[in-house]
C-alpha positions as CSV (number, residue, x, y, z in Angstrom):
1,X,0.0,0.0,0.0
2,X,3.1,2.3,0.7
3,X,4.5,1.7,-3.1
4,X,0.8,2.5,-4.4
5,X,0.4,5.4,-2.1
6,X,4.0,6.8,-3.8
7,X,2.4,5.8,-7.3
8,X,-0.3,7.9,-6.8
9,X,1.2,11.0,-5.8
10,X,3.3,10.7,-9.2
11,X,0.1,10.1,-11.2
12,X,-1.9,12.5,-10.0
13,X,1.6,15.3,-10.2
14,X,1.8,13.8,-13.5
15,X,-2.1,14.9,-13.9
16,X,-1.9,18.5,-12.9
17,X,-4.0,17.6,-9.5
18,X,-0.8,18.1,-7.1
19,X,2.8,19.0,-6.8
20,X,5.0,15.9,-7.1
21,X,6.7,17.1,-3.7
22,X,6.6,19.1,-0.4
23,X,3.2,19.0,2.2
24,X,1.3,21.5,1.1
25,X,-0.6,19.1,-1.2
26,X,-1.8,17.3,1.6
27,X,-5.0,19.0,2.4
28,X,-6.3,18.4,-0.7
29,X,-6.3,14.5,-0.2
30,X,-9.2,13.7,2.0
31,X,-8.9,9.5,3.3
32,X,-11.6,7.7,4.7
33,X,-10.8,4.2,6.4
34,X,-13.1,1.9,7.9
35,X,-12.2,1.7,11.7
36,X,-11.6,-2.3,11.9
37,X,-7.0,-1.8,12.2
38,X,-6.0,-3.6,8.9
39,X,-8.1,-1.1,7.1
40,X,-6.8,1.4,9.3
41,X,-3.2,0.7,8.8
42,X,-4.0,0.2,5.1
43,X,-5.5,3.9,5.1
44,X,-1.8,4.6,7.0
45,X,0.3,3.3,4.6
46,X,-1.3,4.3,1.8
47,X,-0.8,8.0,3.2
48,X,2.7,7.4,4.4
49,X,3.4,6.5,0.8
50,X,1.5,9.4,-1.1
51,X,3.0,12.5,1.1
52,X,5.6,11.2,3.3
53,X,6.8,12.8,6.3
54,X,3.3,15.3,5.9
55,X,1.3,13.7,9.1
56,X,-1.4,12.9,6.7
57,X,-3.9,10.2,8.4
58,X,-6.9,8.1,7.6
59,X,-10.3,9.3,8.9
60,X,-12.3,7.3,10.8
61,X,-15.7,6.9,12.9
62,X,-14.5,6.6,16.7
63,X,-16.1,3.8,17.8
64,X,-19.1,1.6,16.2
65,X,-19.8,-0.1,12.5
66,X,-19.6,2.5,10.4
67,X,-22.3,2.8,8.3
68,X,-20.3,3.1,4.9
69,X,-18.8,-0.1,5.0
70,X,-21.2,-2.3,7.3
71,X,-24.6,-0.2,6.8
72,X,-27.1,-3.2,7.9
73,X,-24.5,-4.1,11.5
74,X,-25.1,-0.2,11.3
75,X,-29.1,-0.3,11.4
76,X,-29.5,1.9,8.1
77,X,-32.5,-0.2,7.3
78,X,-34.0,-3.9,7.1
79,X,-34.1,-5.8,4.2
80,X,-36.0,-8.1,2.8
81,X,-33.9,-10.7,3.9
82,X,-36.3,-13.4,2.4
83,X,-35.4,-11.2,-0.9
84,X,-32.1,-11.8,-0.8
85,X,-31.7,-15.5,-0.4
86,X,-34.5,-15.7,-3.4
87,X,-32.6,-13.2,-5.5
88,X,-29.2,-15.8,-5.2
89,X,-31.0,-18.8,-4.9
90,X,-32.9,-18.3,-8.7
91,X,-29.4,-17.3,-10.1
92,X,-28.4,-21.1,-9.1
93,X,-31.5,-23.0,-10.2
94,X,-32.1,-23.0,-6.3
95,X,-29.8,-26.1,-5.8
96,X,-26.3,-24.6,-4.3
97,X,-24.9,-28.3,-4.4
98,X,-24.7,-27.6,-8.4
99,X,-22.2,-25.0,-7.5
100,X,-20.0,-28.3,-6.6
101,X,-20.1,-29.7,-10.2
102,X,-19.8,-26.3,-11.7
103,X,-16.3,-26.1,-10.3
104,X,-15.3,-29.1,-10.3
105,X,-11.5,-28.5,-11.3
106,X,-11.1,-25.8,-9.0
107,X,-11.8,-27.9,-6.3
108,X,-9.8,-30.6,-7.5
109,X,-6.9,-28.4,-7.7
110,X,-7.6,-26.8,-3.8
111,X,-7.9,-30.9,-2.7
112,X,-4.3,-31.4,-4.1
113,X,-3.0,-28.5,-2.5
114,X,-4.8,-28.9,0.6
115,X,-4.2,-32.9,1.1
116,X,-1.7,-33.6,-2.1
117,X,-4.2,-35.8,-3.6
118,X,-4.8,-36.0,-6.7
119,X,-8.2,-35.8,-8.6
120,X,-10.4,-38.6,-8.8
121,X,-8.4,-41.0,-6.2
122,X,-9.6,-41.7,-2.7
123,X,-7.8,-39.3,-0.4
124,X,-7.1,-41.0,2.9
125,X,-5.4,-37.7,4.3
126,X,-9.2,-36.1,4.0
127,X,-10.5,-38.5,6.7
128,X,-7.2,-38.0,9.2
129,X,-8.6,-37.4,13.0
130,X,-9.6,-33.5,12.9
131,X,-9.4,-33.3,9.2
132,X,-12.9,-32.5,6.8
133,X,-13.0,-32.4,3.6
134,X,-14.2,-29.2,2.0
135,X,-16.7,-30.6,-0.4
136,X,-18.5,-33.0,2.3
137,X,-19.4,-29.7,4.0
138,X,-23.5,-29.3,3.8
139,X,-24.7,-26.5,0.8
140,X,-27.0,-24.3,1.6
141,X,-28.6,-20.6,1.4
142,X,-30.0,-18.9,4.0
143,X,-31.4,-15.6,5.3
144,X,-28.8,-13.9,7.5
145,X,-28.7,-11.9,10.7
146,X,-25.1,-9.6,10.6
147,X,-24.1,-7.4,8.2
148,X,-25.4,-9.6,5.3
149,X,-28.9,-9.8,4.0
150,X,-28.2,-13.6,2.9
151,X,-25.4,-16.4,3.3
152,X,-24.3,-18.5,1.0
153,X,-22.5,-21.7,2.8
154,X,-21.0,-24.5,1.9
155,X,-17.9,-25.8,0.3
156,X,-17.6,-22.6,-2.2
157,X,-18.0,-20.2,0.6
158,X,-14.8,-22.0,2.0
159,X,-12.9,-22.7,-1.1
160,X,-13.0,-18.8,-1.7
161,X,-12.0,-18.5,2.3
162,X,-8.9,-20.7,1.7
163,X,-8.1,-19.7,-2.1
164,X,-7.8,-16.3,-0.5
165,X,-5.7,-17.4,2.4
166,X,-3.2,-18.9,-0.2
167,X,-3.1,-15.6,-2.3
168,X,-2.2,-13.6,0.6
169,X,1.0,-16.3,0.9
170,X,1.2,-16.2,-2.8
171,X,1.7,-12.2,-2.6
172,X,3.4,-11.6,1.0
173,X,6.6,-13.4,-1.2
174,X,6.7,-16.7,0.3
175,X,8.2,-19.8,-1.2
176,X,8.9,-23.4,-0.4
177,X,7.4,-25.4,2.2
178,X,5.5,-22.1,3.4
179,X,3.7,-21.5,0.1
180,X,0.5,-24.2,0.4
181,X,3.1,-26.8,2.1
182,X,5.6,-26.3,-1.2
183,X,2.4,-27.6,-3.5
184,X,1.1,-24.4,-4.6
185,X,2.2,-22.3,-7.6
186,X,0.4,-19.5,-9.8
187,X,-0.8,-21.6,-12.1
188,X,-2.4,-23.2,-9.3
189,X,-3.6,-20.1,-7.8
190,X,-5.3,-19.1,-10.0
191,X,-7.4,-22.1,-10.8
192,X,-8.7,-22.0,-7.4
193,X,-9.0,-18.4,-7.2
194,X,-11.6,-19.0,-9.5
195,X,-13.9,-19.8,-6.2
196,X,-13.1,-16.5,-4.5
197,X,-14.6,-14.9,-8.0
198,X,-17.4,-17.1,-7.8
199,X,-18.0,-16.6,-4.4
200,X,-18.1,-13.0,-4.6
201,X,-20.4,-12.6,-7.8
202,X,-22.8,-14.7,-6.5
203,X,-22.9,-13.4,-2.4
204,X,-22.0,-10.1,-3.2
205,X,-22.9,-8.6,-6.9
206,X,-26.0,-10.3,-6.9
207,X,-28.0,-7.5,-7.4
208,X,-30.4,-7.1,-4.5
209,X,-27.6,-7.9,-2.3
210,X,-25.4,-5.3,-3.8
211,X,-28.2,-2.8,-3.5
212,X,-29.1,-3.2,0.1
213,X,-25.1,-3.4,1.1
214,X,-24.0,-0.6,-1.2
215,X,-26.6,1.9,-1.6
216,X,-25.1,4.3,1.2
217,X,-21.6,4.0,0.2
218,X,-22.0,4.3,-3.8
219,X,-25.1,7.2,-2.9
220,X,-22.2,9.0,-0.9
221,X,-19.6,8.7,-3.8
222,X,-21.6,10.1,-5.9
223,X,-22.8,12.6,-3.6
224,X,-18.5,13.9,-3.1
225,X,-18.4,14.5,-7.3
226,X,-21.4,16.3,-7.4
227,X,-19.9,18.5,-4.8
228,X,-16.3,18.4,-7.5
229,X,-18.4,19.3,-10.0
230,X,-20.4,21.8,-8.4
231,X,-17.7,23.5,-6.5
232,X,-20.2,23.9,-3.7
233,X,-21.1,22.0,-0.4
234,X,-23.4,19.3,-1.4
235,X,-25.3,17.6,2.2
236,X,-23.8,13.9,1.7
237,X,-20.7,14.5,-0.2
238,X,-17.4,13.0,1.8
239,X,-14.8,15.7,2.9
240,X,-14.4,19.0,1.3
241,X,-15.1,21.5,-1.6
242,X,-11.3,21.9,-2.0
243,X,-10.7,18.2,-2.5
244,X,-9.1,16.6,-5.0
245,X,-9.1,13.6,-4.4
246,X,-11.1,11.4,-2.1
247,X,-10.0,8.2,-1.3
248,X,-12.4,5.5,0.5
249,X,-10.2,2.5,2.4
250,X,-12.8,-0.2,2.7
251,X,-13.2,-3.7,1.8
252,X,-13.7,-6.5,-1.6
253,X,-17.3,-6.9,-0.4
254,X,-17.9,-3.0,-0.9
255,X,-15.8,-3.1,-4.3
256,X,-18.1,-6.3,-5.0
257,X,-21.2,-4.7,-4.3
258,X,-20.7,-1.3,-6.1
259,X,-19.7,-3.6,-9.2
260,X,-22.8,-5.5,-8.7
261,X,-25.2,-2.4,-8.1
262,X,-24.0,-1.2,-12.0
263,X,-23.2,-4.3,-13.6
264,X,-19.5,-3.8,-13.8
265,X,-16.8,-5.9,-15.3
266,X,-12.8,-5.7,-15.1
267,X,-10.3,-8.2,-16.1
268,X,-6.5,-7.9,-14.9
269,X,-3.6,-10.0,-15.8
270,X,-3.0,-12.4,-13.9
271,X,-6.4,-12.7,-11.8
272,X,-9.9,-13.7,-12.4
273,X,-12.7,-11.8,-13.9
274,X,-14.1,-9.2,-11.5
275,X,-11.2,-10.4,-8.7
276,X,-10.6,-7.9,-5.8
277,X,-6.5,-8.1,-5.1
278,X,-5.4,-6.7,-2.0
279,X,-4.9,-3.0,-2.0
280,X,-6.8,-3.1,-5.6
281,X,-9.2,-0.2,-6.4
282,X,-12.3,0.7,-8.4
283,X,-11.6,4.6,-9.4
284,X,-14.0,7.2,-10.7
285,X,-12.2,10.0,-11.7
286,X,-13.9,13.3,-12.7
287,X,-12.9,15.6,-15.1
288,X,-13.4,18.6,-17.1
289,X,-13.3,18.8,-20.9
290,X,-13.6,22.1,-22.7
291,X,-15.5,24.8,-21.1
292,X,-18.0,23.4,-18.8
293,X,-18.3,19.7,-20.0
294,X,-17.7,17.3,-17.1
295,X,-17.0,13.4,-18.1
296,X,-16.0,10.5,-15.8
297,X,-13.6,7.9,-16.6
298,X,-14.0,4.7,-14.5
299,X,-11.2,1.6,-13.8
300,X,-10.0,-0.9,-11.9
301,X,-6.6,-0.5,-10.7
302,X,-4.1,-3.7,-8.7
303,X,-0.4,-4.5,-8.6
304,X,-0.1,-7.2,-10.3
305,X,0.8,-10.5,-8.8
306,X,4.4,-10.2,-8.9
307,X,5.0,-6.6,-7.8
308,X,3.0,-7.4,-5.0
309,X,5.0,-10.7,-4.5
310,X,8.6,-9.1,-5.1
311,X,8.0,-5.5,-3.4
312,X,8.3,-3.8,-6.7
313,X,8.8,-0.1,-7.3
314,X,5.6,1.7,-8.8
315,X,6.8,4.7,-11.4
316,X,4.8,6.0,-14.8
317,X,7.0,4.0,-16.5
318,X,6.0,0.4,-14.5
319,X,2.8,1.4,-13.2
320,X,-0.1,-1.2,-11.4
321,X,-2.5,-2.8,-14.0
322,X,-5.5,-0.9,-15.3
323,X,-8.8,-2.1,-16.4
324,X,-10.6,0.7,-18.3
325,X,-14.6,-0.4,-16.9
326,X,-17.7,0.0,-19.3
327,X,-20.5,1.2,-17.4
328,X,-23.9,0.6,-18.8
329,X,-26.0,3.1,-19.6
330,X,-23.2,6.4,-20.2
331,X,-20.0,5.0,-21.2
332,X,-19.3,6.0,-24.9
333,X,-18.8,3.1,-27.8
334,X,-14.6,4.3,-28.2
335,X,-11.5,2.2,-26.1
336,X,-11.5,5.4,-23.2
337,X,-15.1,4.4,-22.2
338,X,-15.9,7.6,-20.6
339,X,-19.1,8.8,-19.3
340,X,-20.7,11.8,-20.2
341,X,-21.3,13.8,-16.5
342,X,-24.6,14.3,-16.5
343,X,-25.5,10.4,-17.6
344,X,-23.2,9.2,-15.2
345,X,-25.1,11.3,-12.5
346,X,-28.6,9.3,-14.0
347,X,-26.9,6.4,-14.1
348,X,-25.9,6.2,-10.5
349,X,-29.0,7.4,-8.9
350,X,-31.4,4.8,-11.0
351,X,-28.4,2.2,-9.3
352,X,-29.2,3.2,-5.6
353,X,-31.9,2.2,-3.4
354,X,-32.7,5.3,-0.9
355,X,-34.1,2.9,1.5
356,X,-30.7,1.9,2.2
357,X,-29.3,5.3,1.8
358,X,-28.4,7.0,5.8
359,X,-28.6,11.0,4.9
C-alpha cells in the first residue's frame, strides 16, 4: 500500500491535480478508512506513501460499524432478507450443491493442494482425525442476521476463504514449504481463485444484495463528485469542496457490491474476472473537458501479482494494472469508455436504493 500510495502522488503530479513534492498538497487528499485496524493501517500506509513525512492520516468513525462499509451491522434499514436469499437462490436453479459440479476442477486443484491428492483417487489424508474435507461440508442458502442480507455456505464459501488465504501467501513473497506446504504455484492459484470470484459474484454482486449493502456508500460517492463538480457544499458528499481527491479505504465486499449495483466488469492480468487483489481499487475520476463539459472515466486499478510478490517499485513508467470499466447506460462506444457527467449522474442514482441510503 506504501508503493501504491507513492504511485499515486506521481500520477496525479503527473495529472496537474498536485505537486509531485513538499506538504502542502496534503489538504487536498481527504482519506476515509473503515475503523476495523487492517483497514486502518492500510489507510496509514497508503498516506505514508502518497506524502511522506506530511502527518497525513486516515479518517475514521470513533467507535461503532460505520455505516459506509457495514450499513445493515449499522441499522440503516432492514431488508427483505427473504429477498435476498431468493434473488441468489434463482441465479443457481435453487440447488447450491450444483455450485460443486460447476467447479469441479477448482476444487480438485484446492484438494491437491490442501491434502496432495490428486483428482479422482480416494484421499485418505481427507478422513485423518480432525481433518474434513471441504466438499462433504453441507450447501445451503439462507437468510442472515449480521451485516449480510443472505449467506451462501458450503464448500464454495470456504474454497473462496482458503483460495484467498493462499493468495495472501502467494503475494506476501513466500516460497517453499511455506507456500501451500511447497504444493502451490500461480498456475495453481489461479485455478482455485476461480472460487473466490465465484463466491463473490454470486454473495455479493448479486444485485439485490449489492443494492441493500451498497446503496449508502456508492449514494455517498456520488454525492462527493457532485460536490467536485459543483464547487459547492453538497449535504452527503465525503470531505471538502477543496478536495481533490477522495479516497475511500474499505473492503472487496464493498468493491463487489458497487460492481454489482451497476453491472461492472474488469479483467487484470494475472487474476480472475471481476477479482478484488489486495490494495486493488475501483476509481471514478472526474474531469473537465472544454468549457463546462464534465466526463468520468471509470477503472479498476491492482499491482499485479508479482510486484506485489517481489515488493516492486511503482513509477509512470512500471505502473499497477489498469482495467478501463464500461459502465452501462453512459459510457461512450470508443476504447476510453468515458461517461458523459450528467448520464453518469442518472446512471448512479437509477443504481441506488434510498431505503438503504443513511442521509
Amino acid at each position: 500500500m506504501t508503493l501504491l500510495g507513492s504511485y499515486y502522488r506521481l500520477y496525479f503530479a503527473n495529472a496537474g491535480l498536485l505537486r509531485s513534492a513538499d506538504c502542502e498538497d496534503a489538504s487536498y487528499v481527504h482519506i476515509l478508512a473503515d475503523s476495523e485496524s487492517r483497514t486502518r493501517e492500510t489507510g496509514n500506509a497508503l498516506a505514508a506513501g502518497w506524502m511522506p513525512g506530511c502527518g497525513m492520516r486516515p479518517q475514521t468513525v470513533s467507535d461503532g460499524k460505520d455505516p459506509l462499509f457495514s450499513p445493515l451491522a449499522a441499522g440503516i434499514s432492514n431488508p427483505d432478507r427473504a429477498m435476498a436469499v431468493a434473488s441468489i437462490s434463482g441465479r443457481i436453479g435453487a440447488n447450491p450443491d450444483a455450485l460443486v459440479q460447476v467447479y469441479r476442477s477448482a476444487f480438485d486443484t484446492l484438494r491437491e493442494v490442501l491434502f496432495s491428492c490428486a483428482p479422482g483417487v480416494s484421499c485418505p489424508a481427507e478422513t485423518k482425525a480432525g481433518k474434513q474435507s471441504v466438499l462433504q461440508q453441507p450447501s445451503s442458502l439462507e437468510a442472515s442476521k449480521g451485516d449480510h442480507s443472505a449467506e451462501l455456505l458450503g464448500p464454495l464459501r470456504i474454497g473462496s476463504t482458503l483460495s484467498e488465504d493462499f493468495l495472501l501467501e502467494y503475494l506476501n513473497g513466500m516460497d517453499g514449504n511455506a507456500l501451500g506446504w511447497g504444493r502451490l504455484d500461480a498456475g495453481k492459484l489461479m485455478e482455485i481463485m476461480r472460487l473466490h470470484a465465484a463466491y463473490a459474484d454470486l454473495a455479493r454482486q448479486t444485485r439485490y444484495v449489492a443494492r441493500v449493502q451498497g446503496s449508502n456508500l456508492l449514494s455517498h460517492v456520488l454525492r462527493s463528485m457532485e460536490q467536485a463538480a459543483e464547487g459547492r457544499t453538497v449535504v452527503g458528499s465525503l470531505g471538502k469542496v477543496s478536495d481533490r481527491i477522495v479516497v475511500i479505504v474499505g473492503h472487496d465486499t464493498n468493491i463487489s457490491n458497487v460492481a454489482g449495483m451497476l453491472g461492472m466488469n474488469w479483467l487484470l492480468d494475472g487474476y480472475q474476472p471481476n477479482d478484488t487483489p489486495p490494495g486493488s481499487a475501483l476509481v471514478f475520476e472526474l474531469w473537465q473537458q472544454g468549457e463546462g463539459k464534465m466526463v468520468v472515466s471509470t477503472y479498476y486499478v491492482a499491482q499485479s501479482p508479482e510486484q506485489m510478490r517481489k515488493a516492486l517499485p511503482l513509477t509512470l513508467e512500471s505502473p499497477p494494472l489498469k482495467s478501463p470499466i464500461f459502465v452501462s447506460g453512459c459510457s461512450t462506444a470508443d476504447q476510453k469508455m468515458i461517461c458523459p457527467w450528467n448520464a453518469f449522474q442518472h446512471t448512479l442514482e437509477n443504481a441506488i436504493d434510498p431505503a438503504f441510503v443513511k442521509p
